[in-house]
C-alpha positions as CSV (number, residue, x, y, z in Angstrom):
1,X,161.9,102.4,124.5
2,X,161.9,99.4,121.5
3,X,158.8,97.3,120.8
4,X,158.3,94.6,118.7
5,X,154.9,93.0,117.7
6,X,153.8,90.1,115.5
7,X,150.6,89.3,114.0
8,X,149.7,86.5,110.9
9,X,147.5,86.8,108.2
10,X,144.1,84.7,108.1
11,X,141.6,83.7,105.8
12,X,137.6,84.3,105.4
13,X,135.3,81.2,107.1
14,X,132.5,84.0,106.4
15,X,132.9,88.0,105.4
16,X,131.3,90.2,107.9
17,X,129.7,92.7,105.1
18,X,126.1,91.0,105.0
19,X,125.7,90.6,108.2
20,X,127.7,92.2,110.8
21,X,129.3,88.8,111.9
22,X,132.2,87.4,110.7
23,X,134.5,84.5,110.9
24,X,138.4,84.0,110.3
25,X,141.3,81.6,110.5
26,X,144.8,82.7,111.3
27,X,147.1,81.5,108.7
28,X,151.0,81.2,109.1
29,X,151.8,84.6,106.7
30,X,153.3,87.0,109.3
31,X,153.3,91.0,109.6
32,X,156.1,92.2,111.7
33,X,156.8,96.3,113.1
34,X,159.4,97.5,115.1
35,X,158.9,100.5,116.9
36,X,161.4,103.0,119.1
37,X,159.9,105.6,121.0
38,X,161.6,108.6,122.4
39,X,159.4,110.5,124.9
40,X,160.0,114.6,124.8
41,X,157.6,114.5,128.4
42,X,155.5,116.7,127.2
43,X,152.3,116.9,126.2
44,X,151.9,117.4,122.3
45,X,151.8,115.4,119.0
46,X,154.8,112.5,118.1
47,X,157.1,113.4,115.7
48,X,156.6,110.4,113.5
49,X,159.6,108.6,111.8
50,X,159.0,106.0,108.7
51,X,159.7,105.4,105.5
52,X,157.3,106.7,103.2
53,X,156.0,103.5,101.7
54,X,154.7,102.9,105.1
55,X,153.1,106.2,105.5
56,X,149.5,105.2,105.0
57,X,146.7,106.4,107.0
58,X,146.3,102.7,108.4
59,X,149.9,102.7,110.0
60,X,149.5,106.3,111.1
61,X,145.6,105.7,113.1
62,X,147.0,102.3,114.4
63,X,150.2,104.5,115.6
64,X,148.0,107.2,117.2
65,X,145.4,104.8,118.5
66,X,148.3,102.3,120.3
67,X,149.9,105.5,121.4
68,X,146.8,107.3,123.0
69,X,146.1,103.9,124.8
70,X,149.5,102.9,125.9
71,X,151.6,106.7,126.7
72,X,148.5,109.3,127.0
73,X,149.1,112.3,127.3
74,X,153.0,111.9,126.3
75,X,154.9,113.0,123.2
76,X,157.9,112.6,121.4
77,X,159.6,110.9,118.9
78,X,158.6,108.0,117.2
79,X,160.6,105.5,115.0
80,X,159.0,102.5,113.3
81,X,159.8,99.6,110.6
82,X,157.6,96.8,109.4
83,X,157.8,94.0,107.1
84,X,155.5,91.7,105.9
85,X,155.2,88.4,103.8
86,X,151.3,88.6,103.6
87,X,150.2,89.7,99.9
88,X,148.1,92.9,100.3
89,X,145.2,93.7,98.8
90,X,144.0,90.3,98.0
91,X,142.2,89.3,100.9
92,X,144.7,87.7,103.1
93,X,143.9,90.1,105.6
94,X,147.3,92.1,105.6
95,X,146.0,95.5,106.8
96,X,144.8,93.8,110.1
97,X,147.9,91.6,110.6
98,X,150.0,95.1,109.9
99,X,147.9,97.4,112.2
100,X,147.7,94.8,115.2
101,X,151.7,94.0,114.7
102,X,152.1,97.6,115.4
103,X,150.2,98.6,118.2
104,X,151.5,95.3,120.0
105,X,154.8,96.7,119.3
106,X,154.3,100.0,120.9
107,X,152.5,98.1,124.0
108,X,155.7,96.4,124.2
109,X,157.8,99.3,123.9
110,X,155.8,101.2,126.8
111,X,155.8,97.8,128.9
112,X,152.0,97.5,128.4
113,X,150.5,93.6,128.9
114,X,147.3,93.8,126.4
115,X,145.3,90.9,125.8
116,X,144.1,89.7,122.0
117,X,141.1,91.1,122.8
118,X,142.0,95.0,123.2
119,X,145.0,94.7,120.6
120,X,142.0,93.7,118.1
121,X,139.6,96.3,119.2
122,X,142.4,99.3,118.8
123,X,143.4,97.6,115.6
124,X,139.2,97.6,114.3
125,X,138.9,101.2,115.4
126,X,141.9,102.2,113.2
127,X,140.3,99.8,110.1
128,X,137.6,101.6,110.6
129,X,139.2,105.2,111.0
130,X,141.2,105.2,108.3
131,X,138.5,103.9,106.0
132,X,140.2,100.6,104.9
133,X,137.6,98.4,106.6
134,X,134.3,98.7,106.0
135,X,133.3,96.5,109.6
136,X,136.8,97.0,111.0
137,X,138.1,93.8,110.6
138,X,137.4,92.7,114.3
139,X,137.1,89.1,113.3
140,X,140.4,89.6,110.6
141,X,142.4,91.2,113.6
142,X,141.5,88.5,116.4
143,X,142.2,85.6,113.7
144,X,145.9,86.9,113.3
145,X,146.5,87.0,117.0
146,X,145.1,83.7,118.3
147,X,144.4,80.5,116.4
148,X,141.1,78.0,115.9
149,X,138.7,79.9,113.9
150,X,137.3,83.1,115.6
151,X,133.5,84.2,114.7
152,X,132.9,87.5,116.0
153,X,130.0,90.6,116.1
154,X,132.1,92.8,114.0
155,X,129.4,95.3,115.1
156,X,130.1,95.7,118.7
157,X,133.5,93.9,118.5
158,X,132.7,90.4,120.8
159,X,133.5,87.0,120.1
160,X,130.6,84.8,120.0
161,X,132.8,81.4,119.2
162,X,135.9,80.0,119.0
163,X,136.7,76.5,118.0
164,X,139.9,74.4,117.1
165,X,140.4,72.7,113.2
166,X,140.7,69.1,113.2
167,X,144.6,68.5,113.0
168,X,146.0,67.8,109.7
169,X,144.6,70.2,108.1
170,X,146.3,72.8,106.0
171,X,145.2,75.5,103.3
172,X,146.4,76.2,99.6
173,X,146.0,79.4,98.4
174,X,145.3,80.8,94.9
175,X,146.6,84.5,94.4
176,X,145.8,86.8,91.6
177,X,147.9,89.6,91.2
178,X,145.3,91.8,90.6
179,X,143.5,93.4,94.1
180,X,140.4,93.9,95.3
181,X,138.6,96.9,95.7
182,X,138.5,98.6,99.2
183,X,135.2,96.5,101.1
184,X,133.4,100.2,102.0
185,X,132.9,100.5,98.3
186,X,130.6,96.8,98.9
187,X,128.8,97.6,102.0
188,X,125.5,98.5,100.5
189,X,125.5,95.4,98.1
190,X,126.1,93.2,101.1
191,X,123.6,94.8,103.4
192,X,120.9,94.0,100.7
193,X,121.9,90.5,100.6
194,X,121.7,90.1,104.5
195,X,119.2,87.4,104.2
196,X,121.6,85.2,101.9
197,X,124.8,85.8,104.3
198,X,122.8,84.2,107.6
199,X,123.2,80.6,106.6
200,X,126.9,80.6,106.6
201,X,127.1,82.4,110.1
202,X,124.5,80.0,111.5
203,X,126.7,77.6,110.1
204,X,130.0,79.1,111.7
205,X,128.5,79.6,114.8
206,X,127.5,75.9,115.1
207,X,131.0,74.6,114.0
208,X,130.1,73.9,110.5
209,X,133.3,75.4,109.3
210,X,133.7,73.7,105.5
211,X,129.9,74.6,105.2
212,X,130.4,78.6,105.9
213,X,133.2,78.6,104.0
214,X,131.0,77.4,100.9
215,X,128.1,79.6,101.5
216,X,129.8,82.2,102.0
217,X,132.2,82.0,98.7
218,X,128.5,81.5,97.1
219,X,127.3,85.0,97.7
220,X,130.7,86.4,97.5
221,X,131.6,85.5,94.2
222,X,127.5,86.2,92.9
223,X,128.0,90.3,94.5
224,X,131.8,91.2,93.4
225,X,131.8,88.7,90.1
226,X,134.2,86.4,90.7
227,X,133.7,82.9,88.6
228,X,135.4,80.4,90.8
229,X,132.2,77.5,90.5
230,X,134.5,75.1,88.5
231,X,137.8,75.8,90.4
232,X,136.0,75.3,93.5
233,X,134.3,71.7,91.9
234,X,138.0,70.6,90.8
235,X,139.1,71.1,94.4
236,X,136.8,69.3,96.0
237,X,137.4,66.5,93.6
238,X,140.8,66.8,94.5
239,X,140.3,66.5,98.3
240,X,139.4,69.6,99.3
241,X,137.3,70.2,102.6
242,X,136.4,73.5,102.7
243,X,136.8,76.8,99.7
244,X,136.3,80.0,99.4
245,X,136.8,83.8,98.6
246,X,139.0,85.3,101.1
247,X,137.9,88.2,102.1
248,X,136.8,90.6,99.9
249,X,139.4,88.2,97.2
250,X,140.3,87.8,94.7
251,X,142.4,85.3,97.0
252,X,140.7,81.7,97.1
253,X,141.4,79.4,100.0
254,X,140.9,75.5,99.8
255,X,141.6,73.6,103.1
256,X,142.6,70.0,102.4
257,X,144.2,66.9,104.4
258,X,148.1,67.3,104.3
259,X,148.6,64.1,102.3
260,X,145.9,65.5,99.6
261,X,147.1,68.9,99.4
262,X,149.6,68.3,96.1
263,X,146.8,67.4,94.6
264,X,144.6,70.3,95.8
265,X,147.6,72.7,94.6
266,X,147.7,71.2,91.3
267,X,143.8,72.1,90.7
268,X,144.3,75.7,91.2
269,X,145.0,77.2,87.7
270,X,148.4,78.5,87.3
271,X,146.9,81.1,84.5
272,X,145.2,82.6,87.3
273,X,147.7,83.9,89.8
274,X,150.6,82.8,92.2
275,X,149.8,79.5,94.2
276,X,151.4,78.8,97.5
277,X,150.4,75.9,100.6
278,X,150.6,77.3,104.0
279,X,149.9,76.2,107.5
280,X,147.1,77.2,109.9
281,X,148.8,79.5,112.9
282,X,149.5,77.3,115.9
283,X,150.5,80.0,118.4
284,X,148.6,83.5,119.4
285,X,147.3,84.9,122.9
286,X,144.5,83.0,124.6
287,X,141.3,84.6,124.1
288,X,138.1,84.5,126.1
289,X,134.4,83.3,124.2
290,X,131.9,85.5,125.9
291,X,134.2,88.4,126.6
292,X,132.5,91.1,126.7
């Protein structure tokens, strides 16, 4: 029994931390995990096979949620390989892409037809679980799986929009190579700051896009201490539509016309990290607004 599964990274129209709702674009940065199952047909644990850089307790609750959902009650042996192009730890949303590559790869392997939705709710739960994610990611884990940007109540785990980017748009990304810290240690500064995270989901929620992403790169960088005001102002010069923080960073995202995206690259500082352009997604599972 051999599953594959395929998710992309995204990046943050508005972090979930303030106020339990968050917002997230796929981005074309893709997570891939292979997975061969070899059922004993017995109950018991799986015998878990993988390499041990991928031993991490993210892989291993994605692993036992996808399993308990897709082959309860069953045991055996399990084999599994991933591979990744996503930079982790900067906000690109690679612990989401990673965890719902996997468990779409085991509902493959046991011939199971989930929809976005579920994939991203098993996906949240083992965030969550393992302690990576502070709100689970739903919004992070929906993003990577369907494209158009996704706003979502991280807190009970619904979509509550979904709306296509006006065509020609794509992103340059600035990428530090130093990480970000995991978001649980930030989920008491954000809660505090509730009140200053509402205008960039009010915002996402009414299609504002370019205007959450600046309101929410506002209080981001005030709470973790990143000093991105001038990048941001040479981007916009530039031809930038829409910065910010991805995440919980120290990634920054600019959105730009295609033709105007040289130019948007060129105004990220080099000193500061790794720059890169990448496209939006343009293919995932259709998803539902409203579902439940």
């Amino acid at each position: 029994m051999r599953g594959v599964g395929e998710a992309t990274a995204a990046i943050t129209i508005v972090n979930a931390l303030a106020t339990g709702v968050g917002a997230a674009v796929g981005i074309d940065l893709r997570a891939r995990a292979e997975v061969e199952l070899h059922p004993a047909g017995s109950r018991g644990k799986w015998d878990v096979r993988l390499p041990e850089e991928s031993r991490t307790p993210l892989v291993i609750a994605s692993l036992d949620a996808a399993l308990n959902r897709f082959s309860p009650g069953s045991a055996g042996t399990a084999s599994l390989s991933l591979r990744s192009d996503i930079p982790t730890g900067r906000g690109l949303k690679s612990s989401s892409a990673v965890s719902s590559a996997l468990v779409l790869a085991v509902a493959e392997a046991t011939d199971a037809r989930p929809d976005a939705l579920e994939v991203a709710r098993l996906s949240a739960a083992a965030a969550t679980q393992s302690g990576v994610s502070a709100t689970g990611a739903f919004d992070d884990a929906l993003a990577g799986l369907a494209t158009g940007v996704i706003v979502t109540n991280n807190s009970d785990r619904t979509i509550l929009g979904r709306y296509e980017l006006p065509a020609g748009l794509e992103v340059a990304l600035l990428i530090p190579r130093t990480t970000h810290s995991p978001s649980p240690e930030w989920r008491t500064s954000f809660a505090r700051n509730a009140a200053a995270g509402r205008p960039a989901v009010e915002a996402a929620l009414a299609g504002d896009w370019a205007g959450a992403m600046r309101w929410n790169t506002e209080l981001v960088e005030r709470l973790v201490g990143y000093d991105y005001a001038t990048v941001r102002a040479a981007l916009s010069a530039e031809g930038a539509v829409g910065c910010s923080v991805s995440g919980m960073g120290p990634a920054l995202a600019a959105v730009a016309p295609r033709p105007r995206l040289p130019n948007v690259l060129g105004a990220l500082p080099s000193r500061l990290g790794d720059r890169r352009t990448v496209r939006f997604a343009t293919s995932g599972r259709p998803i539902e607004v409203g579902t439940a």
